[in-house]
N, C-alpha and C positions, 0 to 999 in steps of 0.2 A: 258500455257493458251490457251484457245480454240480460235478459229477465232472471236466468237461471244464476249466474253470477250475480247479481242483486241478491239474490233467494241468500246466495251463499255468505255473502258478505256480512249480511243484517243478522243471522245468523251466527257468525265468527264475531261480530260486534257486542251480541248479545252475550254471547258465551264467554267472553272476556270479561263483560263487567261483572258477571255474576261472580264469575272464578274468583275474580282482583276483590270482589265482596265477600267472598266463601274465608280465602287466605284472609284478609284484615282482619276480619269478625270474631275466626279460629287464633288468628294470634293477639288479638288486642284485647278481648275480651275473657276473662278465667270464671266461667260460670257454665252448668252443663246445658242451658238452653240457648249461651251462645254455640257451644260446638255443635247440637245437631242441626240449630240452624245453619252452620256453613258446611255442615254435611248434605244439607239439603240444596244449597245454593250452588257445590261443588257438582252433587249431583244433577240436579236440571241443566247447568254450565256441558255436563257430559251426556245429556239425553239430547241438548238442542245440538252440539257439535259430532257426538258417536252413533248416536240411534241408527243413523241409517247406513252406517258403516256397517253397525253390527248384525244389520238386518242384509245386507248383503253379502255378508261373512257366510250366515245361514243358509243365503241360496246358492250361492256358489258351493257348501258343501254338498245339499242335495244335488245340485248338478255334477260331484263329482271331481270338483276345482277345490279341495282342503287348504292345499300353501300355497295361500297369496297373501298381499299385502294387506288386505282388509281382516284376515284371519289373526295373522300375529298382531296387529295394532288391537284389537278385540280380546285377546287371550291376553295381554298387557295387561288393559285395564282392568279387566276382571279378575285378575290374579293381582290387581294394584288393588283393587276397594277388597278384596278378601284378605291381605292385611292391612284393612284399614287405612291404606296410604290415598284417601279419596284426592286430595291435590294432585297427585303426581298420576293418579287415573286420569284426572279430567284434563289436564294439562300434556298427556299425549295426544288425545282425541284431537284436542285446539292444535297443536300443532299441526298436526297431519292435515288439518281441514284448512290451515293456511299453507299449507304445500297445494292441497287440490286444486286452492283460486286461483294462485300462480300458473299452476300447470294451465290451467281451462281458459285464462287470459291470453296465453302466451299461443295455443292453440288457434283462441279464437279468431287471435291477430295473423296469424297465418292463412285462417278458413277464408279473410274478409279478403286476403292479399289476393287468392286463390279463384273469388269468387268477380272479384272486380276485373282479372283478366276474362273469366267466363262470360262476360255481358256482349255476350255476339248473340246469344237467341232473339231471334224477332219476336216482337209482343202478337203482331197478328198478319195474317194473310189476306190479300182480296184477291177474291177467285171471282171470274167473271162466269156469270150466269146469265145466258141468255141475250149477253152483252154487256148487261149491266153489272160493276163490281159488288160484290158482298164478303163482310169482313170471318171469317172463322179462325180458328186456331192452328197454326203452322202443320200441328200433327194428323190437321184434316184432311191436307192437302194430298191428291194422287199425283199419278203420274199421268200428264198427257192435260192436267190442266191446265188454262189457262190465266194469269197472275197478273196485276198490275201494281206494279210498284212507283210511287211517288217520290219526288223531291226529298231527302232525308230519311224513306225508308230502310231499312236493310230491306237484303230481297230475304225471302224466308227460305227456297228450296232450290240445289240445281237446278236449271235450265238454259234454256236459248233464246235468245232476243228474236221475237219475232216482227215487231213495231215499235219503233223510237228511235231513238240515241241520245247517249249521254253520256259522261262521265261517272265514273265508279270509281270509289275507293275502297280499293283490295288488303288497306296495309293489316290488319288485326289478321287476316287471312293468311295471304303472300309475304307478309312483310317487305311489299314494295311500295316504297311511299310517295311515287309518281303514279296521281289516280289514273285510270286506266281510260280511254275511249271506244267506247261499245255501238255497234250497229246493228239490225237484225241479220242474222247468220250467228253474232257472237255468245259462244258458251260463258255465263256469269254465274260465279260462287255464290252456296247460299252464305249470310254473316257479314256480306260487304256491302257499302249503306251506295245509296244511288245520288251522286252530288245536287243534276240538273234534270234533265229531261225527265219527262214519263216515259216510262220500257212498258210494253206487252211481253212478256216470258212464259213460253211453254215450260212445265213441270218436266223431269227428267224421272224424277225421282219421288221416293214419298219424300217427307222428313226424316222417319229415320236414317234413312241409306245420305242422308246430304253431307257435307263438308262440314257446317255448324257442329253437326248434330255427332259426326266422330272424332269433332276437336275434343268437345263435351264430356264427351262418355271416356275420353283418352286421360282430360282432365281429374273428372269423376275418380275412376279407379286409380291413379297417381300413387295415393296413400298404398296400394293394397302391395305392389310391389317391395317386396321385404330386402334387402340390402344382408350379403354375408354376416355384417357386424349386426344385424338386428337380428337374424339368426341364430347366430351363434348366442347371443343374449337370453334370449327363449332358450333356449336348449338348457345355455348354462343356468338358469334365477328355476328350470324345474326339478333340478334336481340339489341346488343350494338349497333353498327354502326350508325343505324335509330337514337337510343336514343341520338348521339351526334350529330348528323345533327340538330334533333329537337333541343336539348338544345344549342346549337351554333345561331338558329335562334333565340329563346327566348331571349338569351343574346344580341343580335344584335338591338333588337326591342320592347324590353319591357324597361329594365333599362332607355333609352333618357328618357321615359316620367317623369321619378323623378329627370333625372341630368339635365335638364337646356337642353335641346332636343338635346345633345353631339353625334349623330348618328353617327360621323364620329368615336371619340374614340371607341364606341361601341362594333362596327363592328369590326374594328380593333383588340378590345378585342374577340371577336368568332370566326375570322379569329388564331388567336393565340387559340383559343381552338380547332379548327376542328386540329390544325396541332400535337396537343400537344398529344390531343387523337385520333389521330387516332391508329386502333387494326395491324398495319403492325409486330409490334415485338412480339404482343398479338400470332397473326392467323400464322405469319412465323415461328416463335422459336420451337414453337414443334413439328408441325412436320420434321421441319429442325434438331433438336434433337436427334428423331428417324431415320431419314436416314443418320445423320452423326454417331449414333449406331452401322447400318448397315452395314457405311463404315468400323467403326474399326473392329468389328465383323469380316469381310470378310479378312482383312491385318493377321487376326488369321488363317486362312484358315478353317472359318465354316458360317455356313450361316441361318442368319436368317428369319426368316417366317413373315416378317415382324413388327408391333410394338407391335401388342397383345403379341408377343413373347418374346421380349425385357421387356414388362411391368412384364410381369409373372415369367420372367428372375430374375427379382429385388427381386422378394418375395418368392424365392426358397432357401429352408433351408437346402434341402439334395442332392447331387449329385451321381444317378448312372451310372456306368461304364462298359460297356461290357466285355474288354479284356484290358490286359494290353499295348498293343499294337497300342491304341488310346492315353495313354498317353505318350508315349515317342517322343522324338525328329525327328527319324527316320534316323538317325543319328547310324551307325552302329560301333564299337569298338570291338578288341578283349579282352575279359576278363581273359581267362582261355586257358591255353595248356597245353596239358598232352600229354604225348610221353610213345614208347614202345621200347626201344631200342637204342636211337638216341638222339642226347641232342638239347635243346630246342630250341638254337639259328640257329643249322644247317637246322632242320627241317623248322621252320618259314623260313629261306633264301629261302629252295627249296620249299616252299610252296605261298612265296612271287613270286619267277622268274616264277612260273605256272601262277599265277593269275593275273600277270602283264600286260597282253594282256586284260585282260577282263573288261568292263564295267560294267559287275555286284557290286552294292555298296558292301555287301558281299566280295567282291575280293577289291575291295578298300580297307576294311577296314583294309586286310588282311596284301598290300603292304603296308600302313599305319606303320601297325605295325611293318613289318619287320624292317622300316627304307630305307634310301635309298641306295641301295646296287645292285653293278652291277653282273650281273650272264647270263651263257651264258644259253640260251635256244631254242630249237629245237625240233621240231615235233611238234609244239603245235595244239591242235584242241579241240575247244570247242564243247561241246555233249548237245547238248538243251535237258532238264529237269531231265541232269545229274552233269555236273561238267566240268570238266579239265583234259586233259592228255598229259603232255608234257615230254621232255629231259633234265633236267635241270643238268647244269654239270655233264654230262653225266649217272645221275640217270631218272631211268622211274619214273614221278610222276604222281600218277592219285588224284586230288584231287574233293572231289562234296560231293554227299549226301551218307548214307547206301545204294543206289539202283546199287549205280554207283561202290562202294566198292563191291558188292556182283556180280555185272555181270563181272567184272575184275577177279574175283576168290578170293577175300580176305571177310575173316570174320570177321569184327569189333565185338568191344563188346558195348555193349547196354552202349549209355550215359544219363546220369541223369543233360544237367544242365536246367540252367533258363533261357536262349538264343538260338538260332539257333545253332544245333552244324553243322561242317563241319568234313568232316572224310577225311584221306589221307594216302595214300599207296604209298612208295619209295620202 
C-alpha cells in the first residue's frame, strides 16, 4: 500500500472504533453524559473520516463544480446531525471513505501494472568526452554524440553503431524475442539492453525524439483517451446530480403539506435519497473499468492507447499478426539436431560446455538441453555478432551463426528449419 492509503486506512480504522464507541455508549448507557459523550465520539468518528470530504466539497464549489459526489455525501451529513441523527451522519462519511480505499487500491494496482511495463528508460548515459566516457542523464544527451554502452546496459538514445558488435535484445521494443546481431553501420533502438559486446553509438537524436521516450509519453497519456461510454457518463452524472438535489429538495418540502406538516420525517426521507442516489459508483465504475483494463493489458506486456482502444478491443472480430514471432513465449528450446559425423549426445555436451559461459537465452536454451553435465573447458571467448569458440575436452568448438562457420574456414550446408538454426564445428 502506498503511504497515502496507509493515511487512509488508519484513519477508517480509527473512525470505526470511535463510531462502534459513540453507538455502545448511546445505547447502553441512559444518562445525559453518556449521550454527549457518543455525540462527541460520533463526531470526531465524522471529522477523522468527512473533514476533508467536506473541505473539498467547498472548493469545488468555488471552482464552480456544486454537483458532485463530495457535495451530496457533505449535505447528507449535515442535514443528518441537524436532526440530530449523528450515527447515521458519521456512518455515511465512513462508508464513502471505505469506497475511496477501494477505489485508490484498485487504481493503484493498475498504476504499478502500467509502470512495471514502463521500465525501458535507461538510468544513465556515458557520453564520451574527449575519449573518455562520462556518466549524465539520458536527457542530456544531443545529437551527434558519441555513447558507450556496456554489457547489460540499455542504450539510452537512437543511434548507430559505429564500433563493436554485439548482440541486442530488442524484445520490450520490437517484441522480437530472437536478440538481434548488431555491427557498425547498424541503426539500434533506444530501450534495448546490449547482451555482450561494448558498441560505440553515435546519437541520432536527443532523448526526447528517441523510441523509449514515445513509448513513455504513448504510455503516460493512455489514461487521458476517454472511451464513448466514459463520455457519455460525464455528460450524463452532469446533469443527473442537479436532478437529485432538486428532487431530494422536493421531497423534503412539498410532501409535509399533505402528511400532517411531518418536516422532520420528510427530510429524513431526501437525506436517504441524496445518499442513496448519489452517481459515485454511476461516474467511478467506468472509468475505474477502463484503467483497471489498462492495468491487466499492461501485466500482458502490451499497452493500450487508452479506452477508445479497449472499447474497439471488444468489437474486433479478426486479428492480424506480423510475424510469428510476436506470438511465442520468447522462451527459447531446442527442437531439432542434426549431426555430421558425431553422435548426438556428444555433440550437444560439447556444444552445451561452449555455451555455458554465455548469457545469450539461445545458449541457455542450448545448456538446457544438454542437461546438466560437467565438462571441462578452456579458451573460451565470445565473438559479438558471431558465436562461441572454446576447448571443450580438448576439442576446438566454434559454435554461432553461418558467418562465424565460414570465417573459421568451415562450410555449412544451408538449413531449412522453422527456428533459429545455430551451426557448430568440432
Amino acid at each position: 500500500m502506498t503511504k497515502k492509503q496507509k493515511s487512509l486506512l488508519t484513519r477508517i480504522i480509527l473512525g470505526i472504533v470511535l463510531f462502534l464507541a459513540g453507538m455502545i455508549l448511546e445505547r447502553a448507557v441512559d444518562a445525559p453524559w453518556a449521550y454527549l459523550t457518543a455525540v462527541g465520539l460520533l463526531l470526531m468518528s465524522w471529522l477523522l473520516c468527512g473533514l476533508e470530504i467536506a473541505i473539498k466539497a467547498v472548493k469545488n464549489i468555488g471552482h464552480g463544480q456544486i454537483f458532485d459526489e463530495n457535495f451530496l455525501m457533505t449535505l447528507a451529513t449535515v442535514g443528518a446531525f441537524a436532526l440530530m441523527d449523528f450515527d447515521e451522519g458519521a456512518a455515511v462519511m465512513l462508508f464513502f471513505l471505505v469506497g475511496e480505499l477501494f477505489q485508490s487500491i484498485a487504481v493503484e494496482r493498475s498504476r504499478r501494472s502500467v509502470a512495471a511495463l514502463m521500465d525501458l528508460r535507461p538510468d544513465v548515459a556515458l557520453v564520451l568526452r574527449d575519449g573518455e566516457p562520462e556518466e549524465c542523464d539520458p536527457e542530456e544527451v544531443e545529437a551527434g554524440d558519441l555513447l558507450r554502452v556496456l554489457p547489460g546496459q540499455r542504450i539510452p538514445v537512437d543511434g548507430v553503431v559505429v564500433e563493436g558488435s554485439s548482440s541486442v535484445d530488442t524484445a520490450k521494443i520490437t517484441g522480437e524475442s530472437v536478440p538481434a546481431d548488431v555491427t557498425p553501420g547498424d541503426r539500434v533502438l533506444s530501450g534495448c539492453i546490449n547482451i555482450s559486446g561494448i558498441l560505440t553509438i553515435r546519437a541520432e537524436s536527443e532523448y526526447a525524439s528517441s523510441t523509449v521516450a514515445r513509448i513513455l509519453d504513448l504510455m503516460e497519456s493512455a489514461t487521458e483517451g476517454k472511451s464513448a461510454t466514459e463520455s457519455l457518463i460525464t455528460r450524463f452524472a452532469r446533469y443527473y446530480t442537479p436532478c437529485v438535489v432538486a428532487g431530494a429538495v422536493i421531497l423534503a418540502l412539498l410532501p409535509p403539506f399533505f402528511d400532517g406538516w411531518q418536516f422532520a420525517k420528510w427530510i429524513t426521507r431526501a437525506l436517504n435519497f441524496l445518499v442513496v442516489s448519489c452517481p459515485c459508483a454511476l461516474v467511478i465504475s467506468v472509468p475505474l473499468s477502463f484503467f483497471g483494463g489498462m492495468g491487466a493489458v499492461s501485466r500482458a506486456g502490451m499497452i493500450a492507447k487508452g479506452g477508445v482502444a479497449l472499447e474497439n478491443l471488444a468489437k474486433a472480430k479478426v486479428a492480424v499478426f506480423d510475424k510469428t514471432g510476436t506470438l511465442t513465449t520468447g522462451t527459447f528450446a531446442v527442437t531439432q539436431v542434426r549431426t555430421a559425423g558425431m553422435e548426438r549426445a556428444q555433440l550437444l555436451r560439447l556444444v552445451a560446455g561452449a555455451e555455458s559461459a554465455s548469457s545469450h537465452p539461445i545458449a541457455r536454451a542450448i545448456v538446457a538441453a544438454a542437461g546438466a553435465r560437467e565438462t571441462r573447458v578452456e579458451n573460451l571467448k565470445e565473438i559479438p555478432g558471431r558465436g562461441i569458440s572454446a576447448v571443450v575436452e580438448g576439442h576446438q568448438v566454434f559454435v554461432g551463426n553461418r558467418l562465424l562457420m565460414e570465417e573459421s574456414g568451415f562450410t555449412p550446408e544451408e538449413v531449412q528449419a522453422g527456428g533459429t538454426a545455430v551451426y557448430a564445428a568440432v
